[in-house]
C-alpha positions as CSV (number, residue, x, y, z in Angstrom):
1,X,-1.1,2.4,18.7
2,X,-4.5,1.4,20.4
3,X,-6.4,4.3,22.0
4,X,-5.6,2.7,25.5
5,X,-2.1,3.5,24.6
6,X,-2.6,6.7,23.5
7,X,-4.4,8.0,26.3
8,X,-1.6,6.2,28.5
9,X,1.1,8.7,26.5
10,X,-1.1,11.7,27.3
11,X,-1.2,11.0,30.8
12,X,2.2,10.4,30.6
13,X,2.6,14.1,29.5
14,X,0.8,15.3,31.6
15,X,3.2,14.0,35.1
16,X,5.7,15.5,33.2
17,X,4.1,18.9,32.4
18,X,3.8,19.3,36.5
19,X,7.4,18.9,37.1
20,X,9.4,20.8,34.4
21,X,12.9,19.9,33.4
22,X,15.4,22.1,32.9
23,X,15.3,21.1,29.2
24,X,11.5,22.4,29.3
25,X,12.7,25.2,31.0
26,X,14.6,26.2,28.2
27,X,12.3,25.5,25.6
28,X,10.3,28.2,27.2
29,X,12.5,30.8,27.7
30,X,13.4,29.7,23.6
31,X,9.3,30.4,23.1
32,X,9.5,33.8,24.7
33,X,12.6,35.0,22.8
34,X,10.7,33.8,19.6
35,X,7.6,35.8,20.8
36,X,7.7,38.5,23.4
37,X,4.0,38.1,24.4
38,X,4.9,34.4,25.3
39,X,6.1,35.6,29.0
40,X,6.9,32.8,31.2
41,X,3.8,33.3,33.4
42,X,1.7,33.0,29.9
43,X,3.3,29.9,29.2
44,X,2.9,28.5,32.5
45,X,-0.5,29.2,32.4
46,X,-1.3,27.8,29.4
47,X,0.7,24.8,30.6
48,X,-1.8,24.5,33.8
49,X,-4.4,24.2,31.4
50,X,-3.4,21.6,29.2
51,X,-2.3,19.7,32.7
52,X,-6.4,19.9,34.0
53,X,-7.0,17.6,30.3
54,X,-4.3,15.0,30.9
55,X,-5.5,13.3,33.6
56,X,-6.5,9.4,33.5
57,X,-9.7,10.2,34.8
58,X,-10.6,13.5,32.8
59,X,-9.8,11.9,29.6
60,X,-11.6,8.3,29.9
61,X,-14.8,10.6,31.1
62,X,-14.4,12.3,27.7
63,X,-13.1,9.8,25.3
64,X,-15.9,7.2,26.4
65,X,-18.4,9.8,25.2
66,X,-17.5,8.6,21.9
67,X,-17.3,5.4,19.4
68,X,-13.8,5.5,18.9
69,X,-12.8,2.2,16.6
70,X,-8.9,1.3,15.9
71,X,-8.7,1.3,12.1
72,X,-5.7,3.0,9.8
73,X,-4.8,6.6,10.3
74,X,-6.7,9.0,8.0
75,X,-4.6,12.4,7.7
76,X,-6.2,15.6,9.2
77,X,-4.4,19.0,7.9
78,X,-4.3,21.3,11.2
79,X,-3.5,24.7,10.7
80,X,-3.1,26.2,13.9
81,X,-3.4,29.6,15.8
82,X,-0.6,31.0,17.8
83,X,-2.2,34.1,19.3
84,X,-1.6,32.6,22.9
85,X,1.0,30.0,23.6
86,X,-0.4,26.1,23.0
87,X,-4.0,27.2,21.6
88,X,-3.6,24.4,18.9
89,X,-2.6,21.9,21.6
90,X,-6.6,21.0,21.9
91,X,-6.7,20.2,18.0
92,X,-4.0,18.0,17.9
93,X,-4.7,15.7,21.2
94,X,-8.2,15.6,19.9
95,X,-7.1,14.2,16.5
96,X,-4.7,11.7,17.8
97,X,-7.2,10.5,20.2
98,X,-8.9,10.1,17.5
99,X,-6.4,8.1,15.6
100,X,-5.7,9.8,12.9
101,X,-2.3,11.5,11.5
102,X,-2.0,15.1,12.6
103,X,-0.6,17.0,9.1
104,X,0.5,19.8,11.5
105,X,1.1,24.1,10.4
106,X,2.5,26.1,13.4
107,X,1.8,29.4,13.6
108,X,5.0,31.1,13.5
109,X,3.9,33.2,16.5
110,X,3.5,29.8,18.2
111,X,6.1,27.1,16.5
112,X,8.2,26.2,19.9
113,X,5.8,24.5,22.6
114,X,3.7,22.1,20.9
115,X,6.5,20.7,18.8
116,X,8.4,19.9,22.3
117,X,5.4,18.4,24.1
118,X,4.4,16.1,20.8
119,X,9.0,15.2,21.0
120,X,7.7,14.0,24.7
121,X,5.2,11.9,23.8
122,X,7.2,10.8,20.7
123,X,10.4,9.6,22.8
124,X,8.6,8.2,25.4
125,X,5.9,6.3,23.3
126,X,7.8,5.4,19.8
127,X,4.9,4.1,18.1
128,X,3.2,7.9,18.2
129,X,5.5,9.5,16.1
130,X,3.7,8.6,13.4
131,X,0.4,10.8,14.2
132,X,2.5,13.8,14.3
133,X,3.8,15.3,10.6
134,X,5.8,18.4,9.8
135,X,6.0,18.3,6.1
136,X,2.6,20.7,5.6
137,X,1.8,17.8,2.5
138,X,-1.6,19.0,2.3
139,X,-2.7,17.3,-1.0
140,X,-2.8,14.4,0.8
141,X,-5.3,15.3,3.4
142,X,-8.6,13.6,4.1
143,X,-10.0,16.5,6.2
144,X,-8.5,19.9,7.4
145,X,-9.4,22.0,10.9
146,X,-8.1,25.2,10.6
147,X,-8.0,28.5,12.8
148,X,-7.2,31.7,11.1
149,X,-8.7,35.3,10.8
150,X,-12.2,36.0,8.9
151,X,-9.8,36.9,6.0
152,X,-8.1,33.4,6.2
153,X,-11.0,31.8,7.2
154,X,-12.6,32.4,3.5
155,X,-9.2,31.4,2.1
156,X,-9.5,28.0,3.7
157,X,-12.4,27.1,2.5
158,X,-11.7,28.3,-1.1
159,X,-8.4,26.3,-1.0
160,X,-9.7,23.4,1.0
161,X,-13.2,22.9,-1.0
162,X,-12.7,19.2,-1.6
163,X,-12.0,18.1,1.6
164,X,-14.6,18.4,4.8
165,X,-13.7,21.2,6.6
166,X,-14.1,22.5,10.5
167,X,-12.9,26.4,9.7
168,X,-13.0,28.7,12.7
169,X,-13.0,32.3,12.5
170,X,-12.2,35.1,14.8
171,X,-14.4,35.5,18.4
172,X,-14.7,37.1,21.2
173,X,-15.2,36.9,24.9
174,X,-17.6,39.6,26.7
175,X,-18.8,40.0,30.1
176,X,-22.0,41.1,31.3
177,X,-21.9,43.4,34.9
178,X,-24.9,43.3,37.2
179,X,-23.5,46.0,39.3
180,X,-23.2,43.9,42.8
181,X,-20.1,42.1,42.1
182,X,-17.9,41.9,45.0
183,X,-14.2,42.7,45.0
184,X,-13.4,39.3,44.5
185,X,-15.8,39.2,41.5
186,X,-13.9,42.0,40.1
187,X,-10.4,41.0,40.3
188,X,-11.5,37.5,38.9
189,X,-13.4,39.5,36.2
190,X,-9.7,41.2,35.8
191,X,-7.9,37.6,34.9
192,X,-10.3,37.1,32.1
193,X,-9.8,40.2,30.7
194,X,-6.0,40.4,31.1
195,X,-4.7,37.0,30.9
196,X,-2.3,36.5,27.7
197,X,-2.0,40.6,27.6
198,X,-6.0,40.1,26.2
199,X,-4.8,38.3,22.9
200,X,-7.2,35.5,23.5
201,X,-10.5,34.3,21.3
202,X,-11.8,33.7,25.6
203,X,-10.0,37.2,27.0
204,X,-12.8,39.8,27.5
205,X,-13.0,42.3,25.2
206,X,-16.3,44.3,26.1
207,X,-18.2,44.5,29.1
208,X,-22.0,45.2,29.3
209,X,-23.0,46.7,32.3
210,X,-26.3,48.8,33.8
211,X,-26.9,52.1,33.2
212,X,-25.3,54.6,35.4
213,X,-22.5,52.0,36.4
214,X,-19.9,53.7,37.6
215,X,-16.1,52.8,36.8
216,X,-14.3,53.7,39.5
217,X,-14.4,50.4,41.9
218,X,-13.7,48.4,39.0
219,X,-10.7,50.5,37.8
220,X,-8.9,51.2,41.6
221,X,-9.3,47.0,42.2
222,X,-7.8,46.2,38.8
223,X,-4.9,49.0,38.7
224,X,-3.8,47.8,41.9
225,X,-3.8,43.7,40.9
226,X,-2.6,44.6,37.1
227,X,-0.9,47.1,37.0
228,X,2.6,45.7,36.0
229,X,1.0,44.5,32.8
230,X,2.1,48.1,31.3
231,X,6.1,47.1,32.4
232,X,5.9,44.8,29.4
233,X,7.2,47.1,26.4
234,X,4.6,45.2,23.5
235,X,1.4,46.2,25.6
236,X,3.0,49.6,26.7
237,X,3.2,50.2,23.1
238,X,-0.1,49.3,23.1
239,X,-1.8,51.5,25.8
240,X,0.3,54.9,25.2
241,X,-0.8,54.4,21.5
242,X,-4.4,54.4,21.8
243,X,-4.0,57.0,24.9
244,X,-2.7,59.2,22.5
245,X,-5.1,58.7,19.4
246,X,-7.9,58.9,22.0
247,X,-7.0,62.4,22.9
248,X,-6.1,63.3,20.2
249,X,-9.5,62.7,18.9
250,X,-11.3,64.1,21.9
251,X,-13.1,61.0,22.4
252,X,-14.0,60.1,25.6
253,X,-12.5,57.3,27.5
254,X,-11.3,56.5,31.2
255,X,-8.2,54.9,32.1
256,X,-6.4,53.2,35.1
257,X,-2.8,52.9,34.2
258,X,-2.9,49.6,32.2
259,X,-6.4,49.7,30.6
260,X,-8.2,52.1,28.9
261,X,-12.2,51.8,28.9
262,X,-14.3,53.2,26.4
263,X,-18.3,53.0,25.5
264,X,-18.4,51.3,22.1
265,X,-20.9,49.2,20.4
266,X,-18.0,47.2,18.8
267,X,-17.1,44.3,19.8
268,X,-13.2,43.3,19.3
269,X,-11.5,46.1,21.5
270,X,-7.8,46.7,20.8
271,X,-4.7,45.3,22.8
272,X,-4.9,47.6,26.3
273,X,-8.4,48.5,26.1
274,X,-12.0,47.2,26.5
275,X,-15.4,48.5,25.1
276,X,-18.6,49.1,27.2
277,X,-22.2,49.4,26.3
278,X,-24.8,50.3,29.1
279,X,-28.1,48.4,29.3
280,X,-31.2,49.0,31.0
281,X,-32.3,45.6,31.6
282,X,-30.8,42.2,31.8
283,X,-33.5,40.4,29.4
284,X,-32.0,43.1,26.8
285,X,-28.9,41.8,27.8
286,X,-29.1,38.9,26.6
287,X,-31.4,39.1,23.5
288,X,-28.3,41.3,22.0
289,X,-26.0,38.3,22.9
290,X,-28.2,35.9,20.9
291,X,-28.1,37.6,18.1
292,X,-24.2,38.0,18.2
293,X,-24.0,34.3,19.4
294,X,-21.9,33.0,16.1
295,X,-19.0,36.2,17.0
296,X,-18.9,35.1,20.4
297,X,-16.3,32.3,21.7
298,X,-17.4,32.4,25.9
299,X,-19.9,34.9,28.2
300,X,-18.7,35.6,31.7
301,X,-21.6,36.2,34.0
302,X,-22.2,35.9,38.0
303,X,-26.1,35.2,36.7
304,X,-27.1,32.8,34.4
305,X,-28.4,34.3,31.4
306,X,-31.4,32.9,28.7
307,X,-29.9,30.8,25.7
308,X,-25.9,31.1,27.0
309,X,-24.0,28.8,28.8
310,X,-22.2,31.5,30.2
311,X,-19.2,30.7,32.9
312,X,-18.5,32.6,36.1
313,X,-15.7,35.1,36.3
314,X,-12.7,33.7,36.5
315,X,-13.0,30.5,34.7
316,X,-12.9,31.4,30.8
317,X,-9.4,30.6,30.4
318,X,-9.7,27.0,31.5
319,X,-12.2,25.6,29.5
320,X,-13.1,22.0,30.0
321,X,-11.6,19.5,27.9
322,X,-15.3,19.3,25.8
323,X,-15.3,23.2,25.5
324,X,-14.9,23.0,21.9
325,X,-13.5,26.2,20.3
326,X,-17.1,27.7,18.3
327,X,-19.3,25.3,20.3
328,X,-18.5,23.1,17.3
329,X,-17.7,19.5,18.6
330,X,-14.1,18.6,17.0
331,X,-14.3,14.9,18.0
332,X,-17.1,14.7,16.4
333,X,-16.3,16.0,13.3
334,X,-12.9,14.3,12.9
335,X,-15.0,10.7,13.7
336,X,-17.7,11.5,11.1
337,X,-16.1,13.5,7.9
């Protein structure tokens, strides 16, 4: 296929991704019985997502930022997450815009989804099929991009030492709070943070905010817009678990209903809660950022902030199509190695 053509099948996708069959239906229902965070609103979302890439002219604006030459297929082993439903969509589109062969491992959290939309670019487009492989025949790979945990991360490269390699490791999202965010702030602030039950590398896991802020606004305004969140039995779990070790321990904390808060210098909070750390001064702020820049994935901020791109709130989960997971530039990489 020439790259003309395989834009032309991803647009394709994407018309049919805004009006859902009753066959995609049921392939997402089939996701969320395989994975009980995958609710239909999650999968929906995440579907939204992918639908901002596949337009004509969102994908000629990035594609024509690169030297992309038809020659014969190199294979790229992809190893993909599955902590939020079609997370390793991004790898694989990139790769077979790319033109190479997409040596594909689902996650078993996530092995429904991706598999389906690939089967509709497959059926509708013949000659793609052969970008897309199931077998896992990774001694035959010519380059390997791979998500994992920091544990798997140093597997990877161990394992994969021959081969150049884009590895990514685990990240996290945090918000900074200037204290004069309005309601509407908030509750966008809330759809960072709670999206995907929090499971994502770009959910918000800690917020920094001034000293002296106080909770209250920000709890009410997010009870009352997420509250249901606690109605799914996996987060419930969740939030009664660390309710109970948190008193149990006497540590202080506040709590809402759905999320508990608590001031922690950490930065990966568990499912159903979120850190804080107070700061006296923005500039302080951000020089604590910069030196936790290679742990973070995306900072939300109503202020721009020195050295970070950082995105308003409400917009981390729908990263542009050249908002590369790490701030590494996969194109790039799968082009050059």
């Amino acid at each position: 296929m020439t790259l003309t053509e395989r834009i032309e099948s991803l647009v394709y996708l994407g018309t049919v991704l805004e009006h859902p069959s009753e066959i995609m239906k049921a392939v997402m229902q089939r996701a969320e019985i395989e994975n009980a965070w995958f609710t239909q609103e999650s999968i929906q979302k995440a579907i939204r997502g992918v639908g901002m890439w596949l337009k004509p002219d969102e994908l000629h604006s990035w594609i024509n930022k690169y030297k992309i030459a038809d020659r014969m297929p190199e294979r790229t082993g992809m190893i993909l997450a599955g902590n939020i439903p079609m997370v390793g969509f991004h790898d694989v589109m990139t790769n077979y815009l790319a033109g190479n062969v997409s040596v594909i491992r689902f996650s078993e959290k996530d092995n429904v989804l991706i598999p389906y939309m690939l089967r509709i670019i497959s059926e509708a487009f013949p000659g793609a099929e052969m970008y897309f492989d199931y077998k896992e025949d990774f001694k035959t790979i010519d380059r390997l991009v791979a998500t994992g945990s920091d544990s798997a991360a140093g597997l990877f490269r161990n394992y994969f030492s021959h081969v150049p390699a884009l590895i990514r490791c685990h990240r996290n999202a945090v918000a900074v709070i200037t204290g004069d965010e309005t309601d509407e702030e908030l509750l966008a602030l809330g759809e960072d943070a709670f999206s995907y039950f929090g499971l994502g590398c770009r959910n918000v896991s800690k917020l920094y905010v001034p000293s002296g802020y106080v909770f209250d606004r920000l709890l009410e305004l997010w009870h009352d817009r997420y509250k249901e969140m606690v109605l799914h039995s996996k987060y419930k779990n969740n939030f009664d678990y660390l309710y109970a070790v948190y008193l149990l321990n006497k540590e202080p904390f506040l709590a809402n209903g759905h999320v508990i808060i608590r001031e922690s210098e950490g930065l990966s909070s568990p499912v159903a809660s979120l850190f804080f750390e107070y700061y006296d001064k923005i500039s302080d702020v951000a020089a604590k950022l910069a030196a936790l820049k290679d742990k973070l994935q995306v900072v939300i901020s109503k202020i721009p902030l020195h050295e970070f791109n950082s995105v308003i709130p409400g917009e981390a989960q729908y990263p542009a199509i050249d908002d590369y997971a790490d701030g590494v530039d996969t194109m790039e990489f799968l082009l050059n190695n």
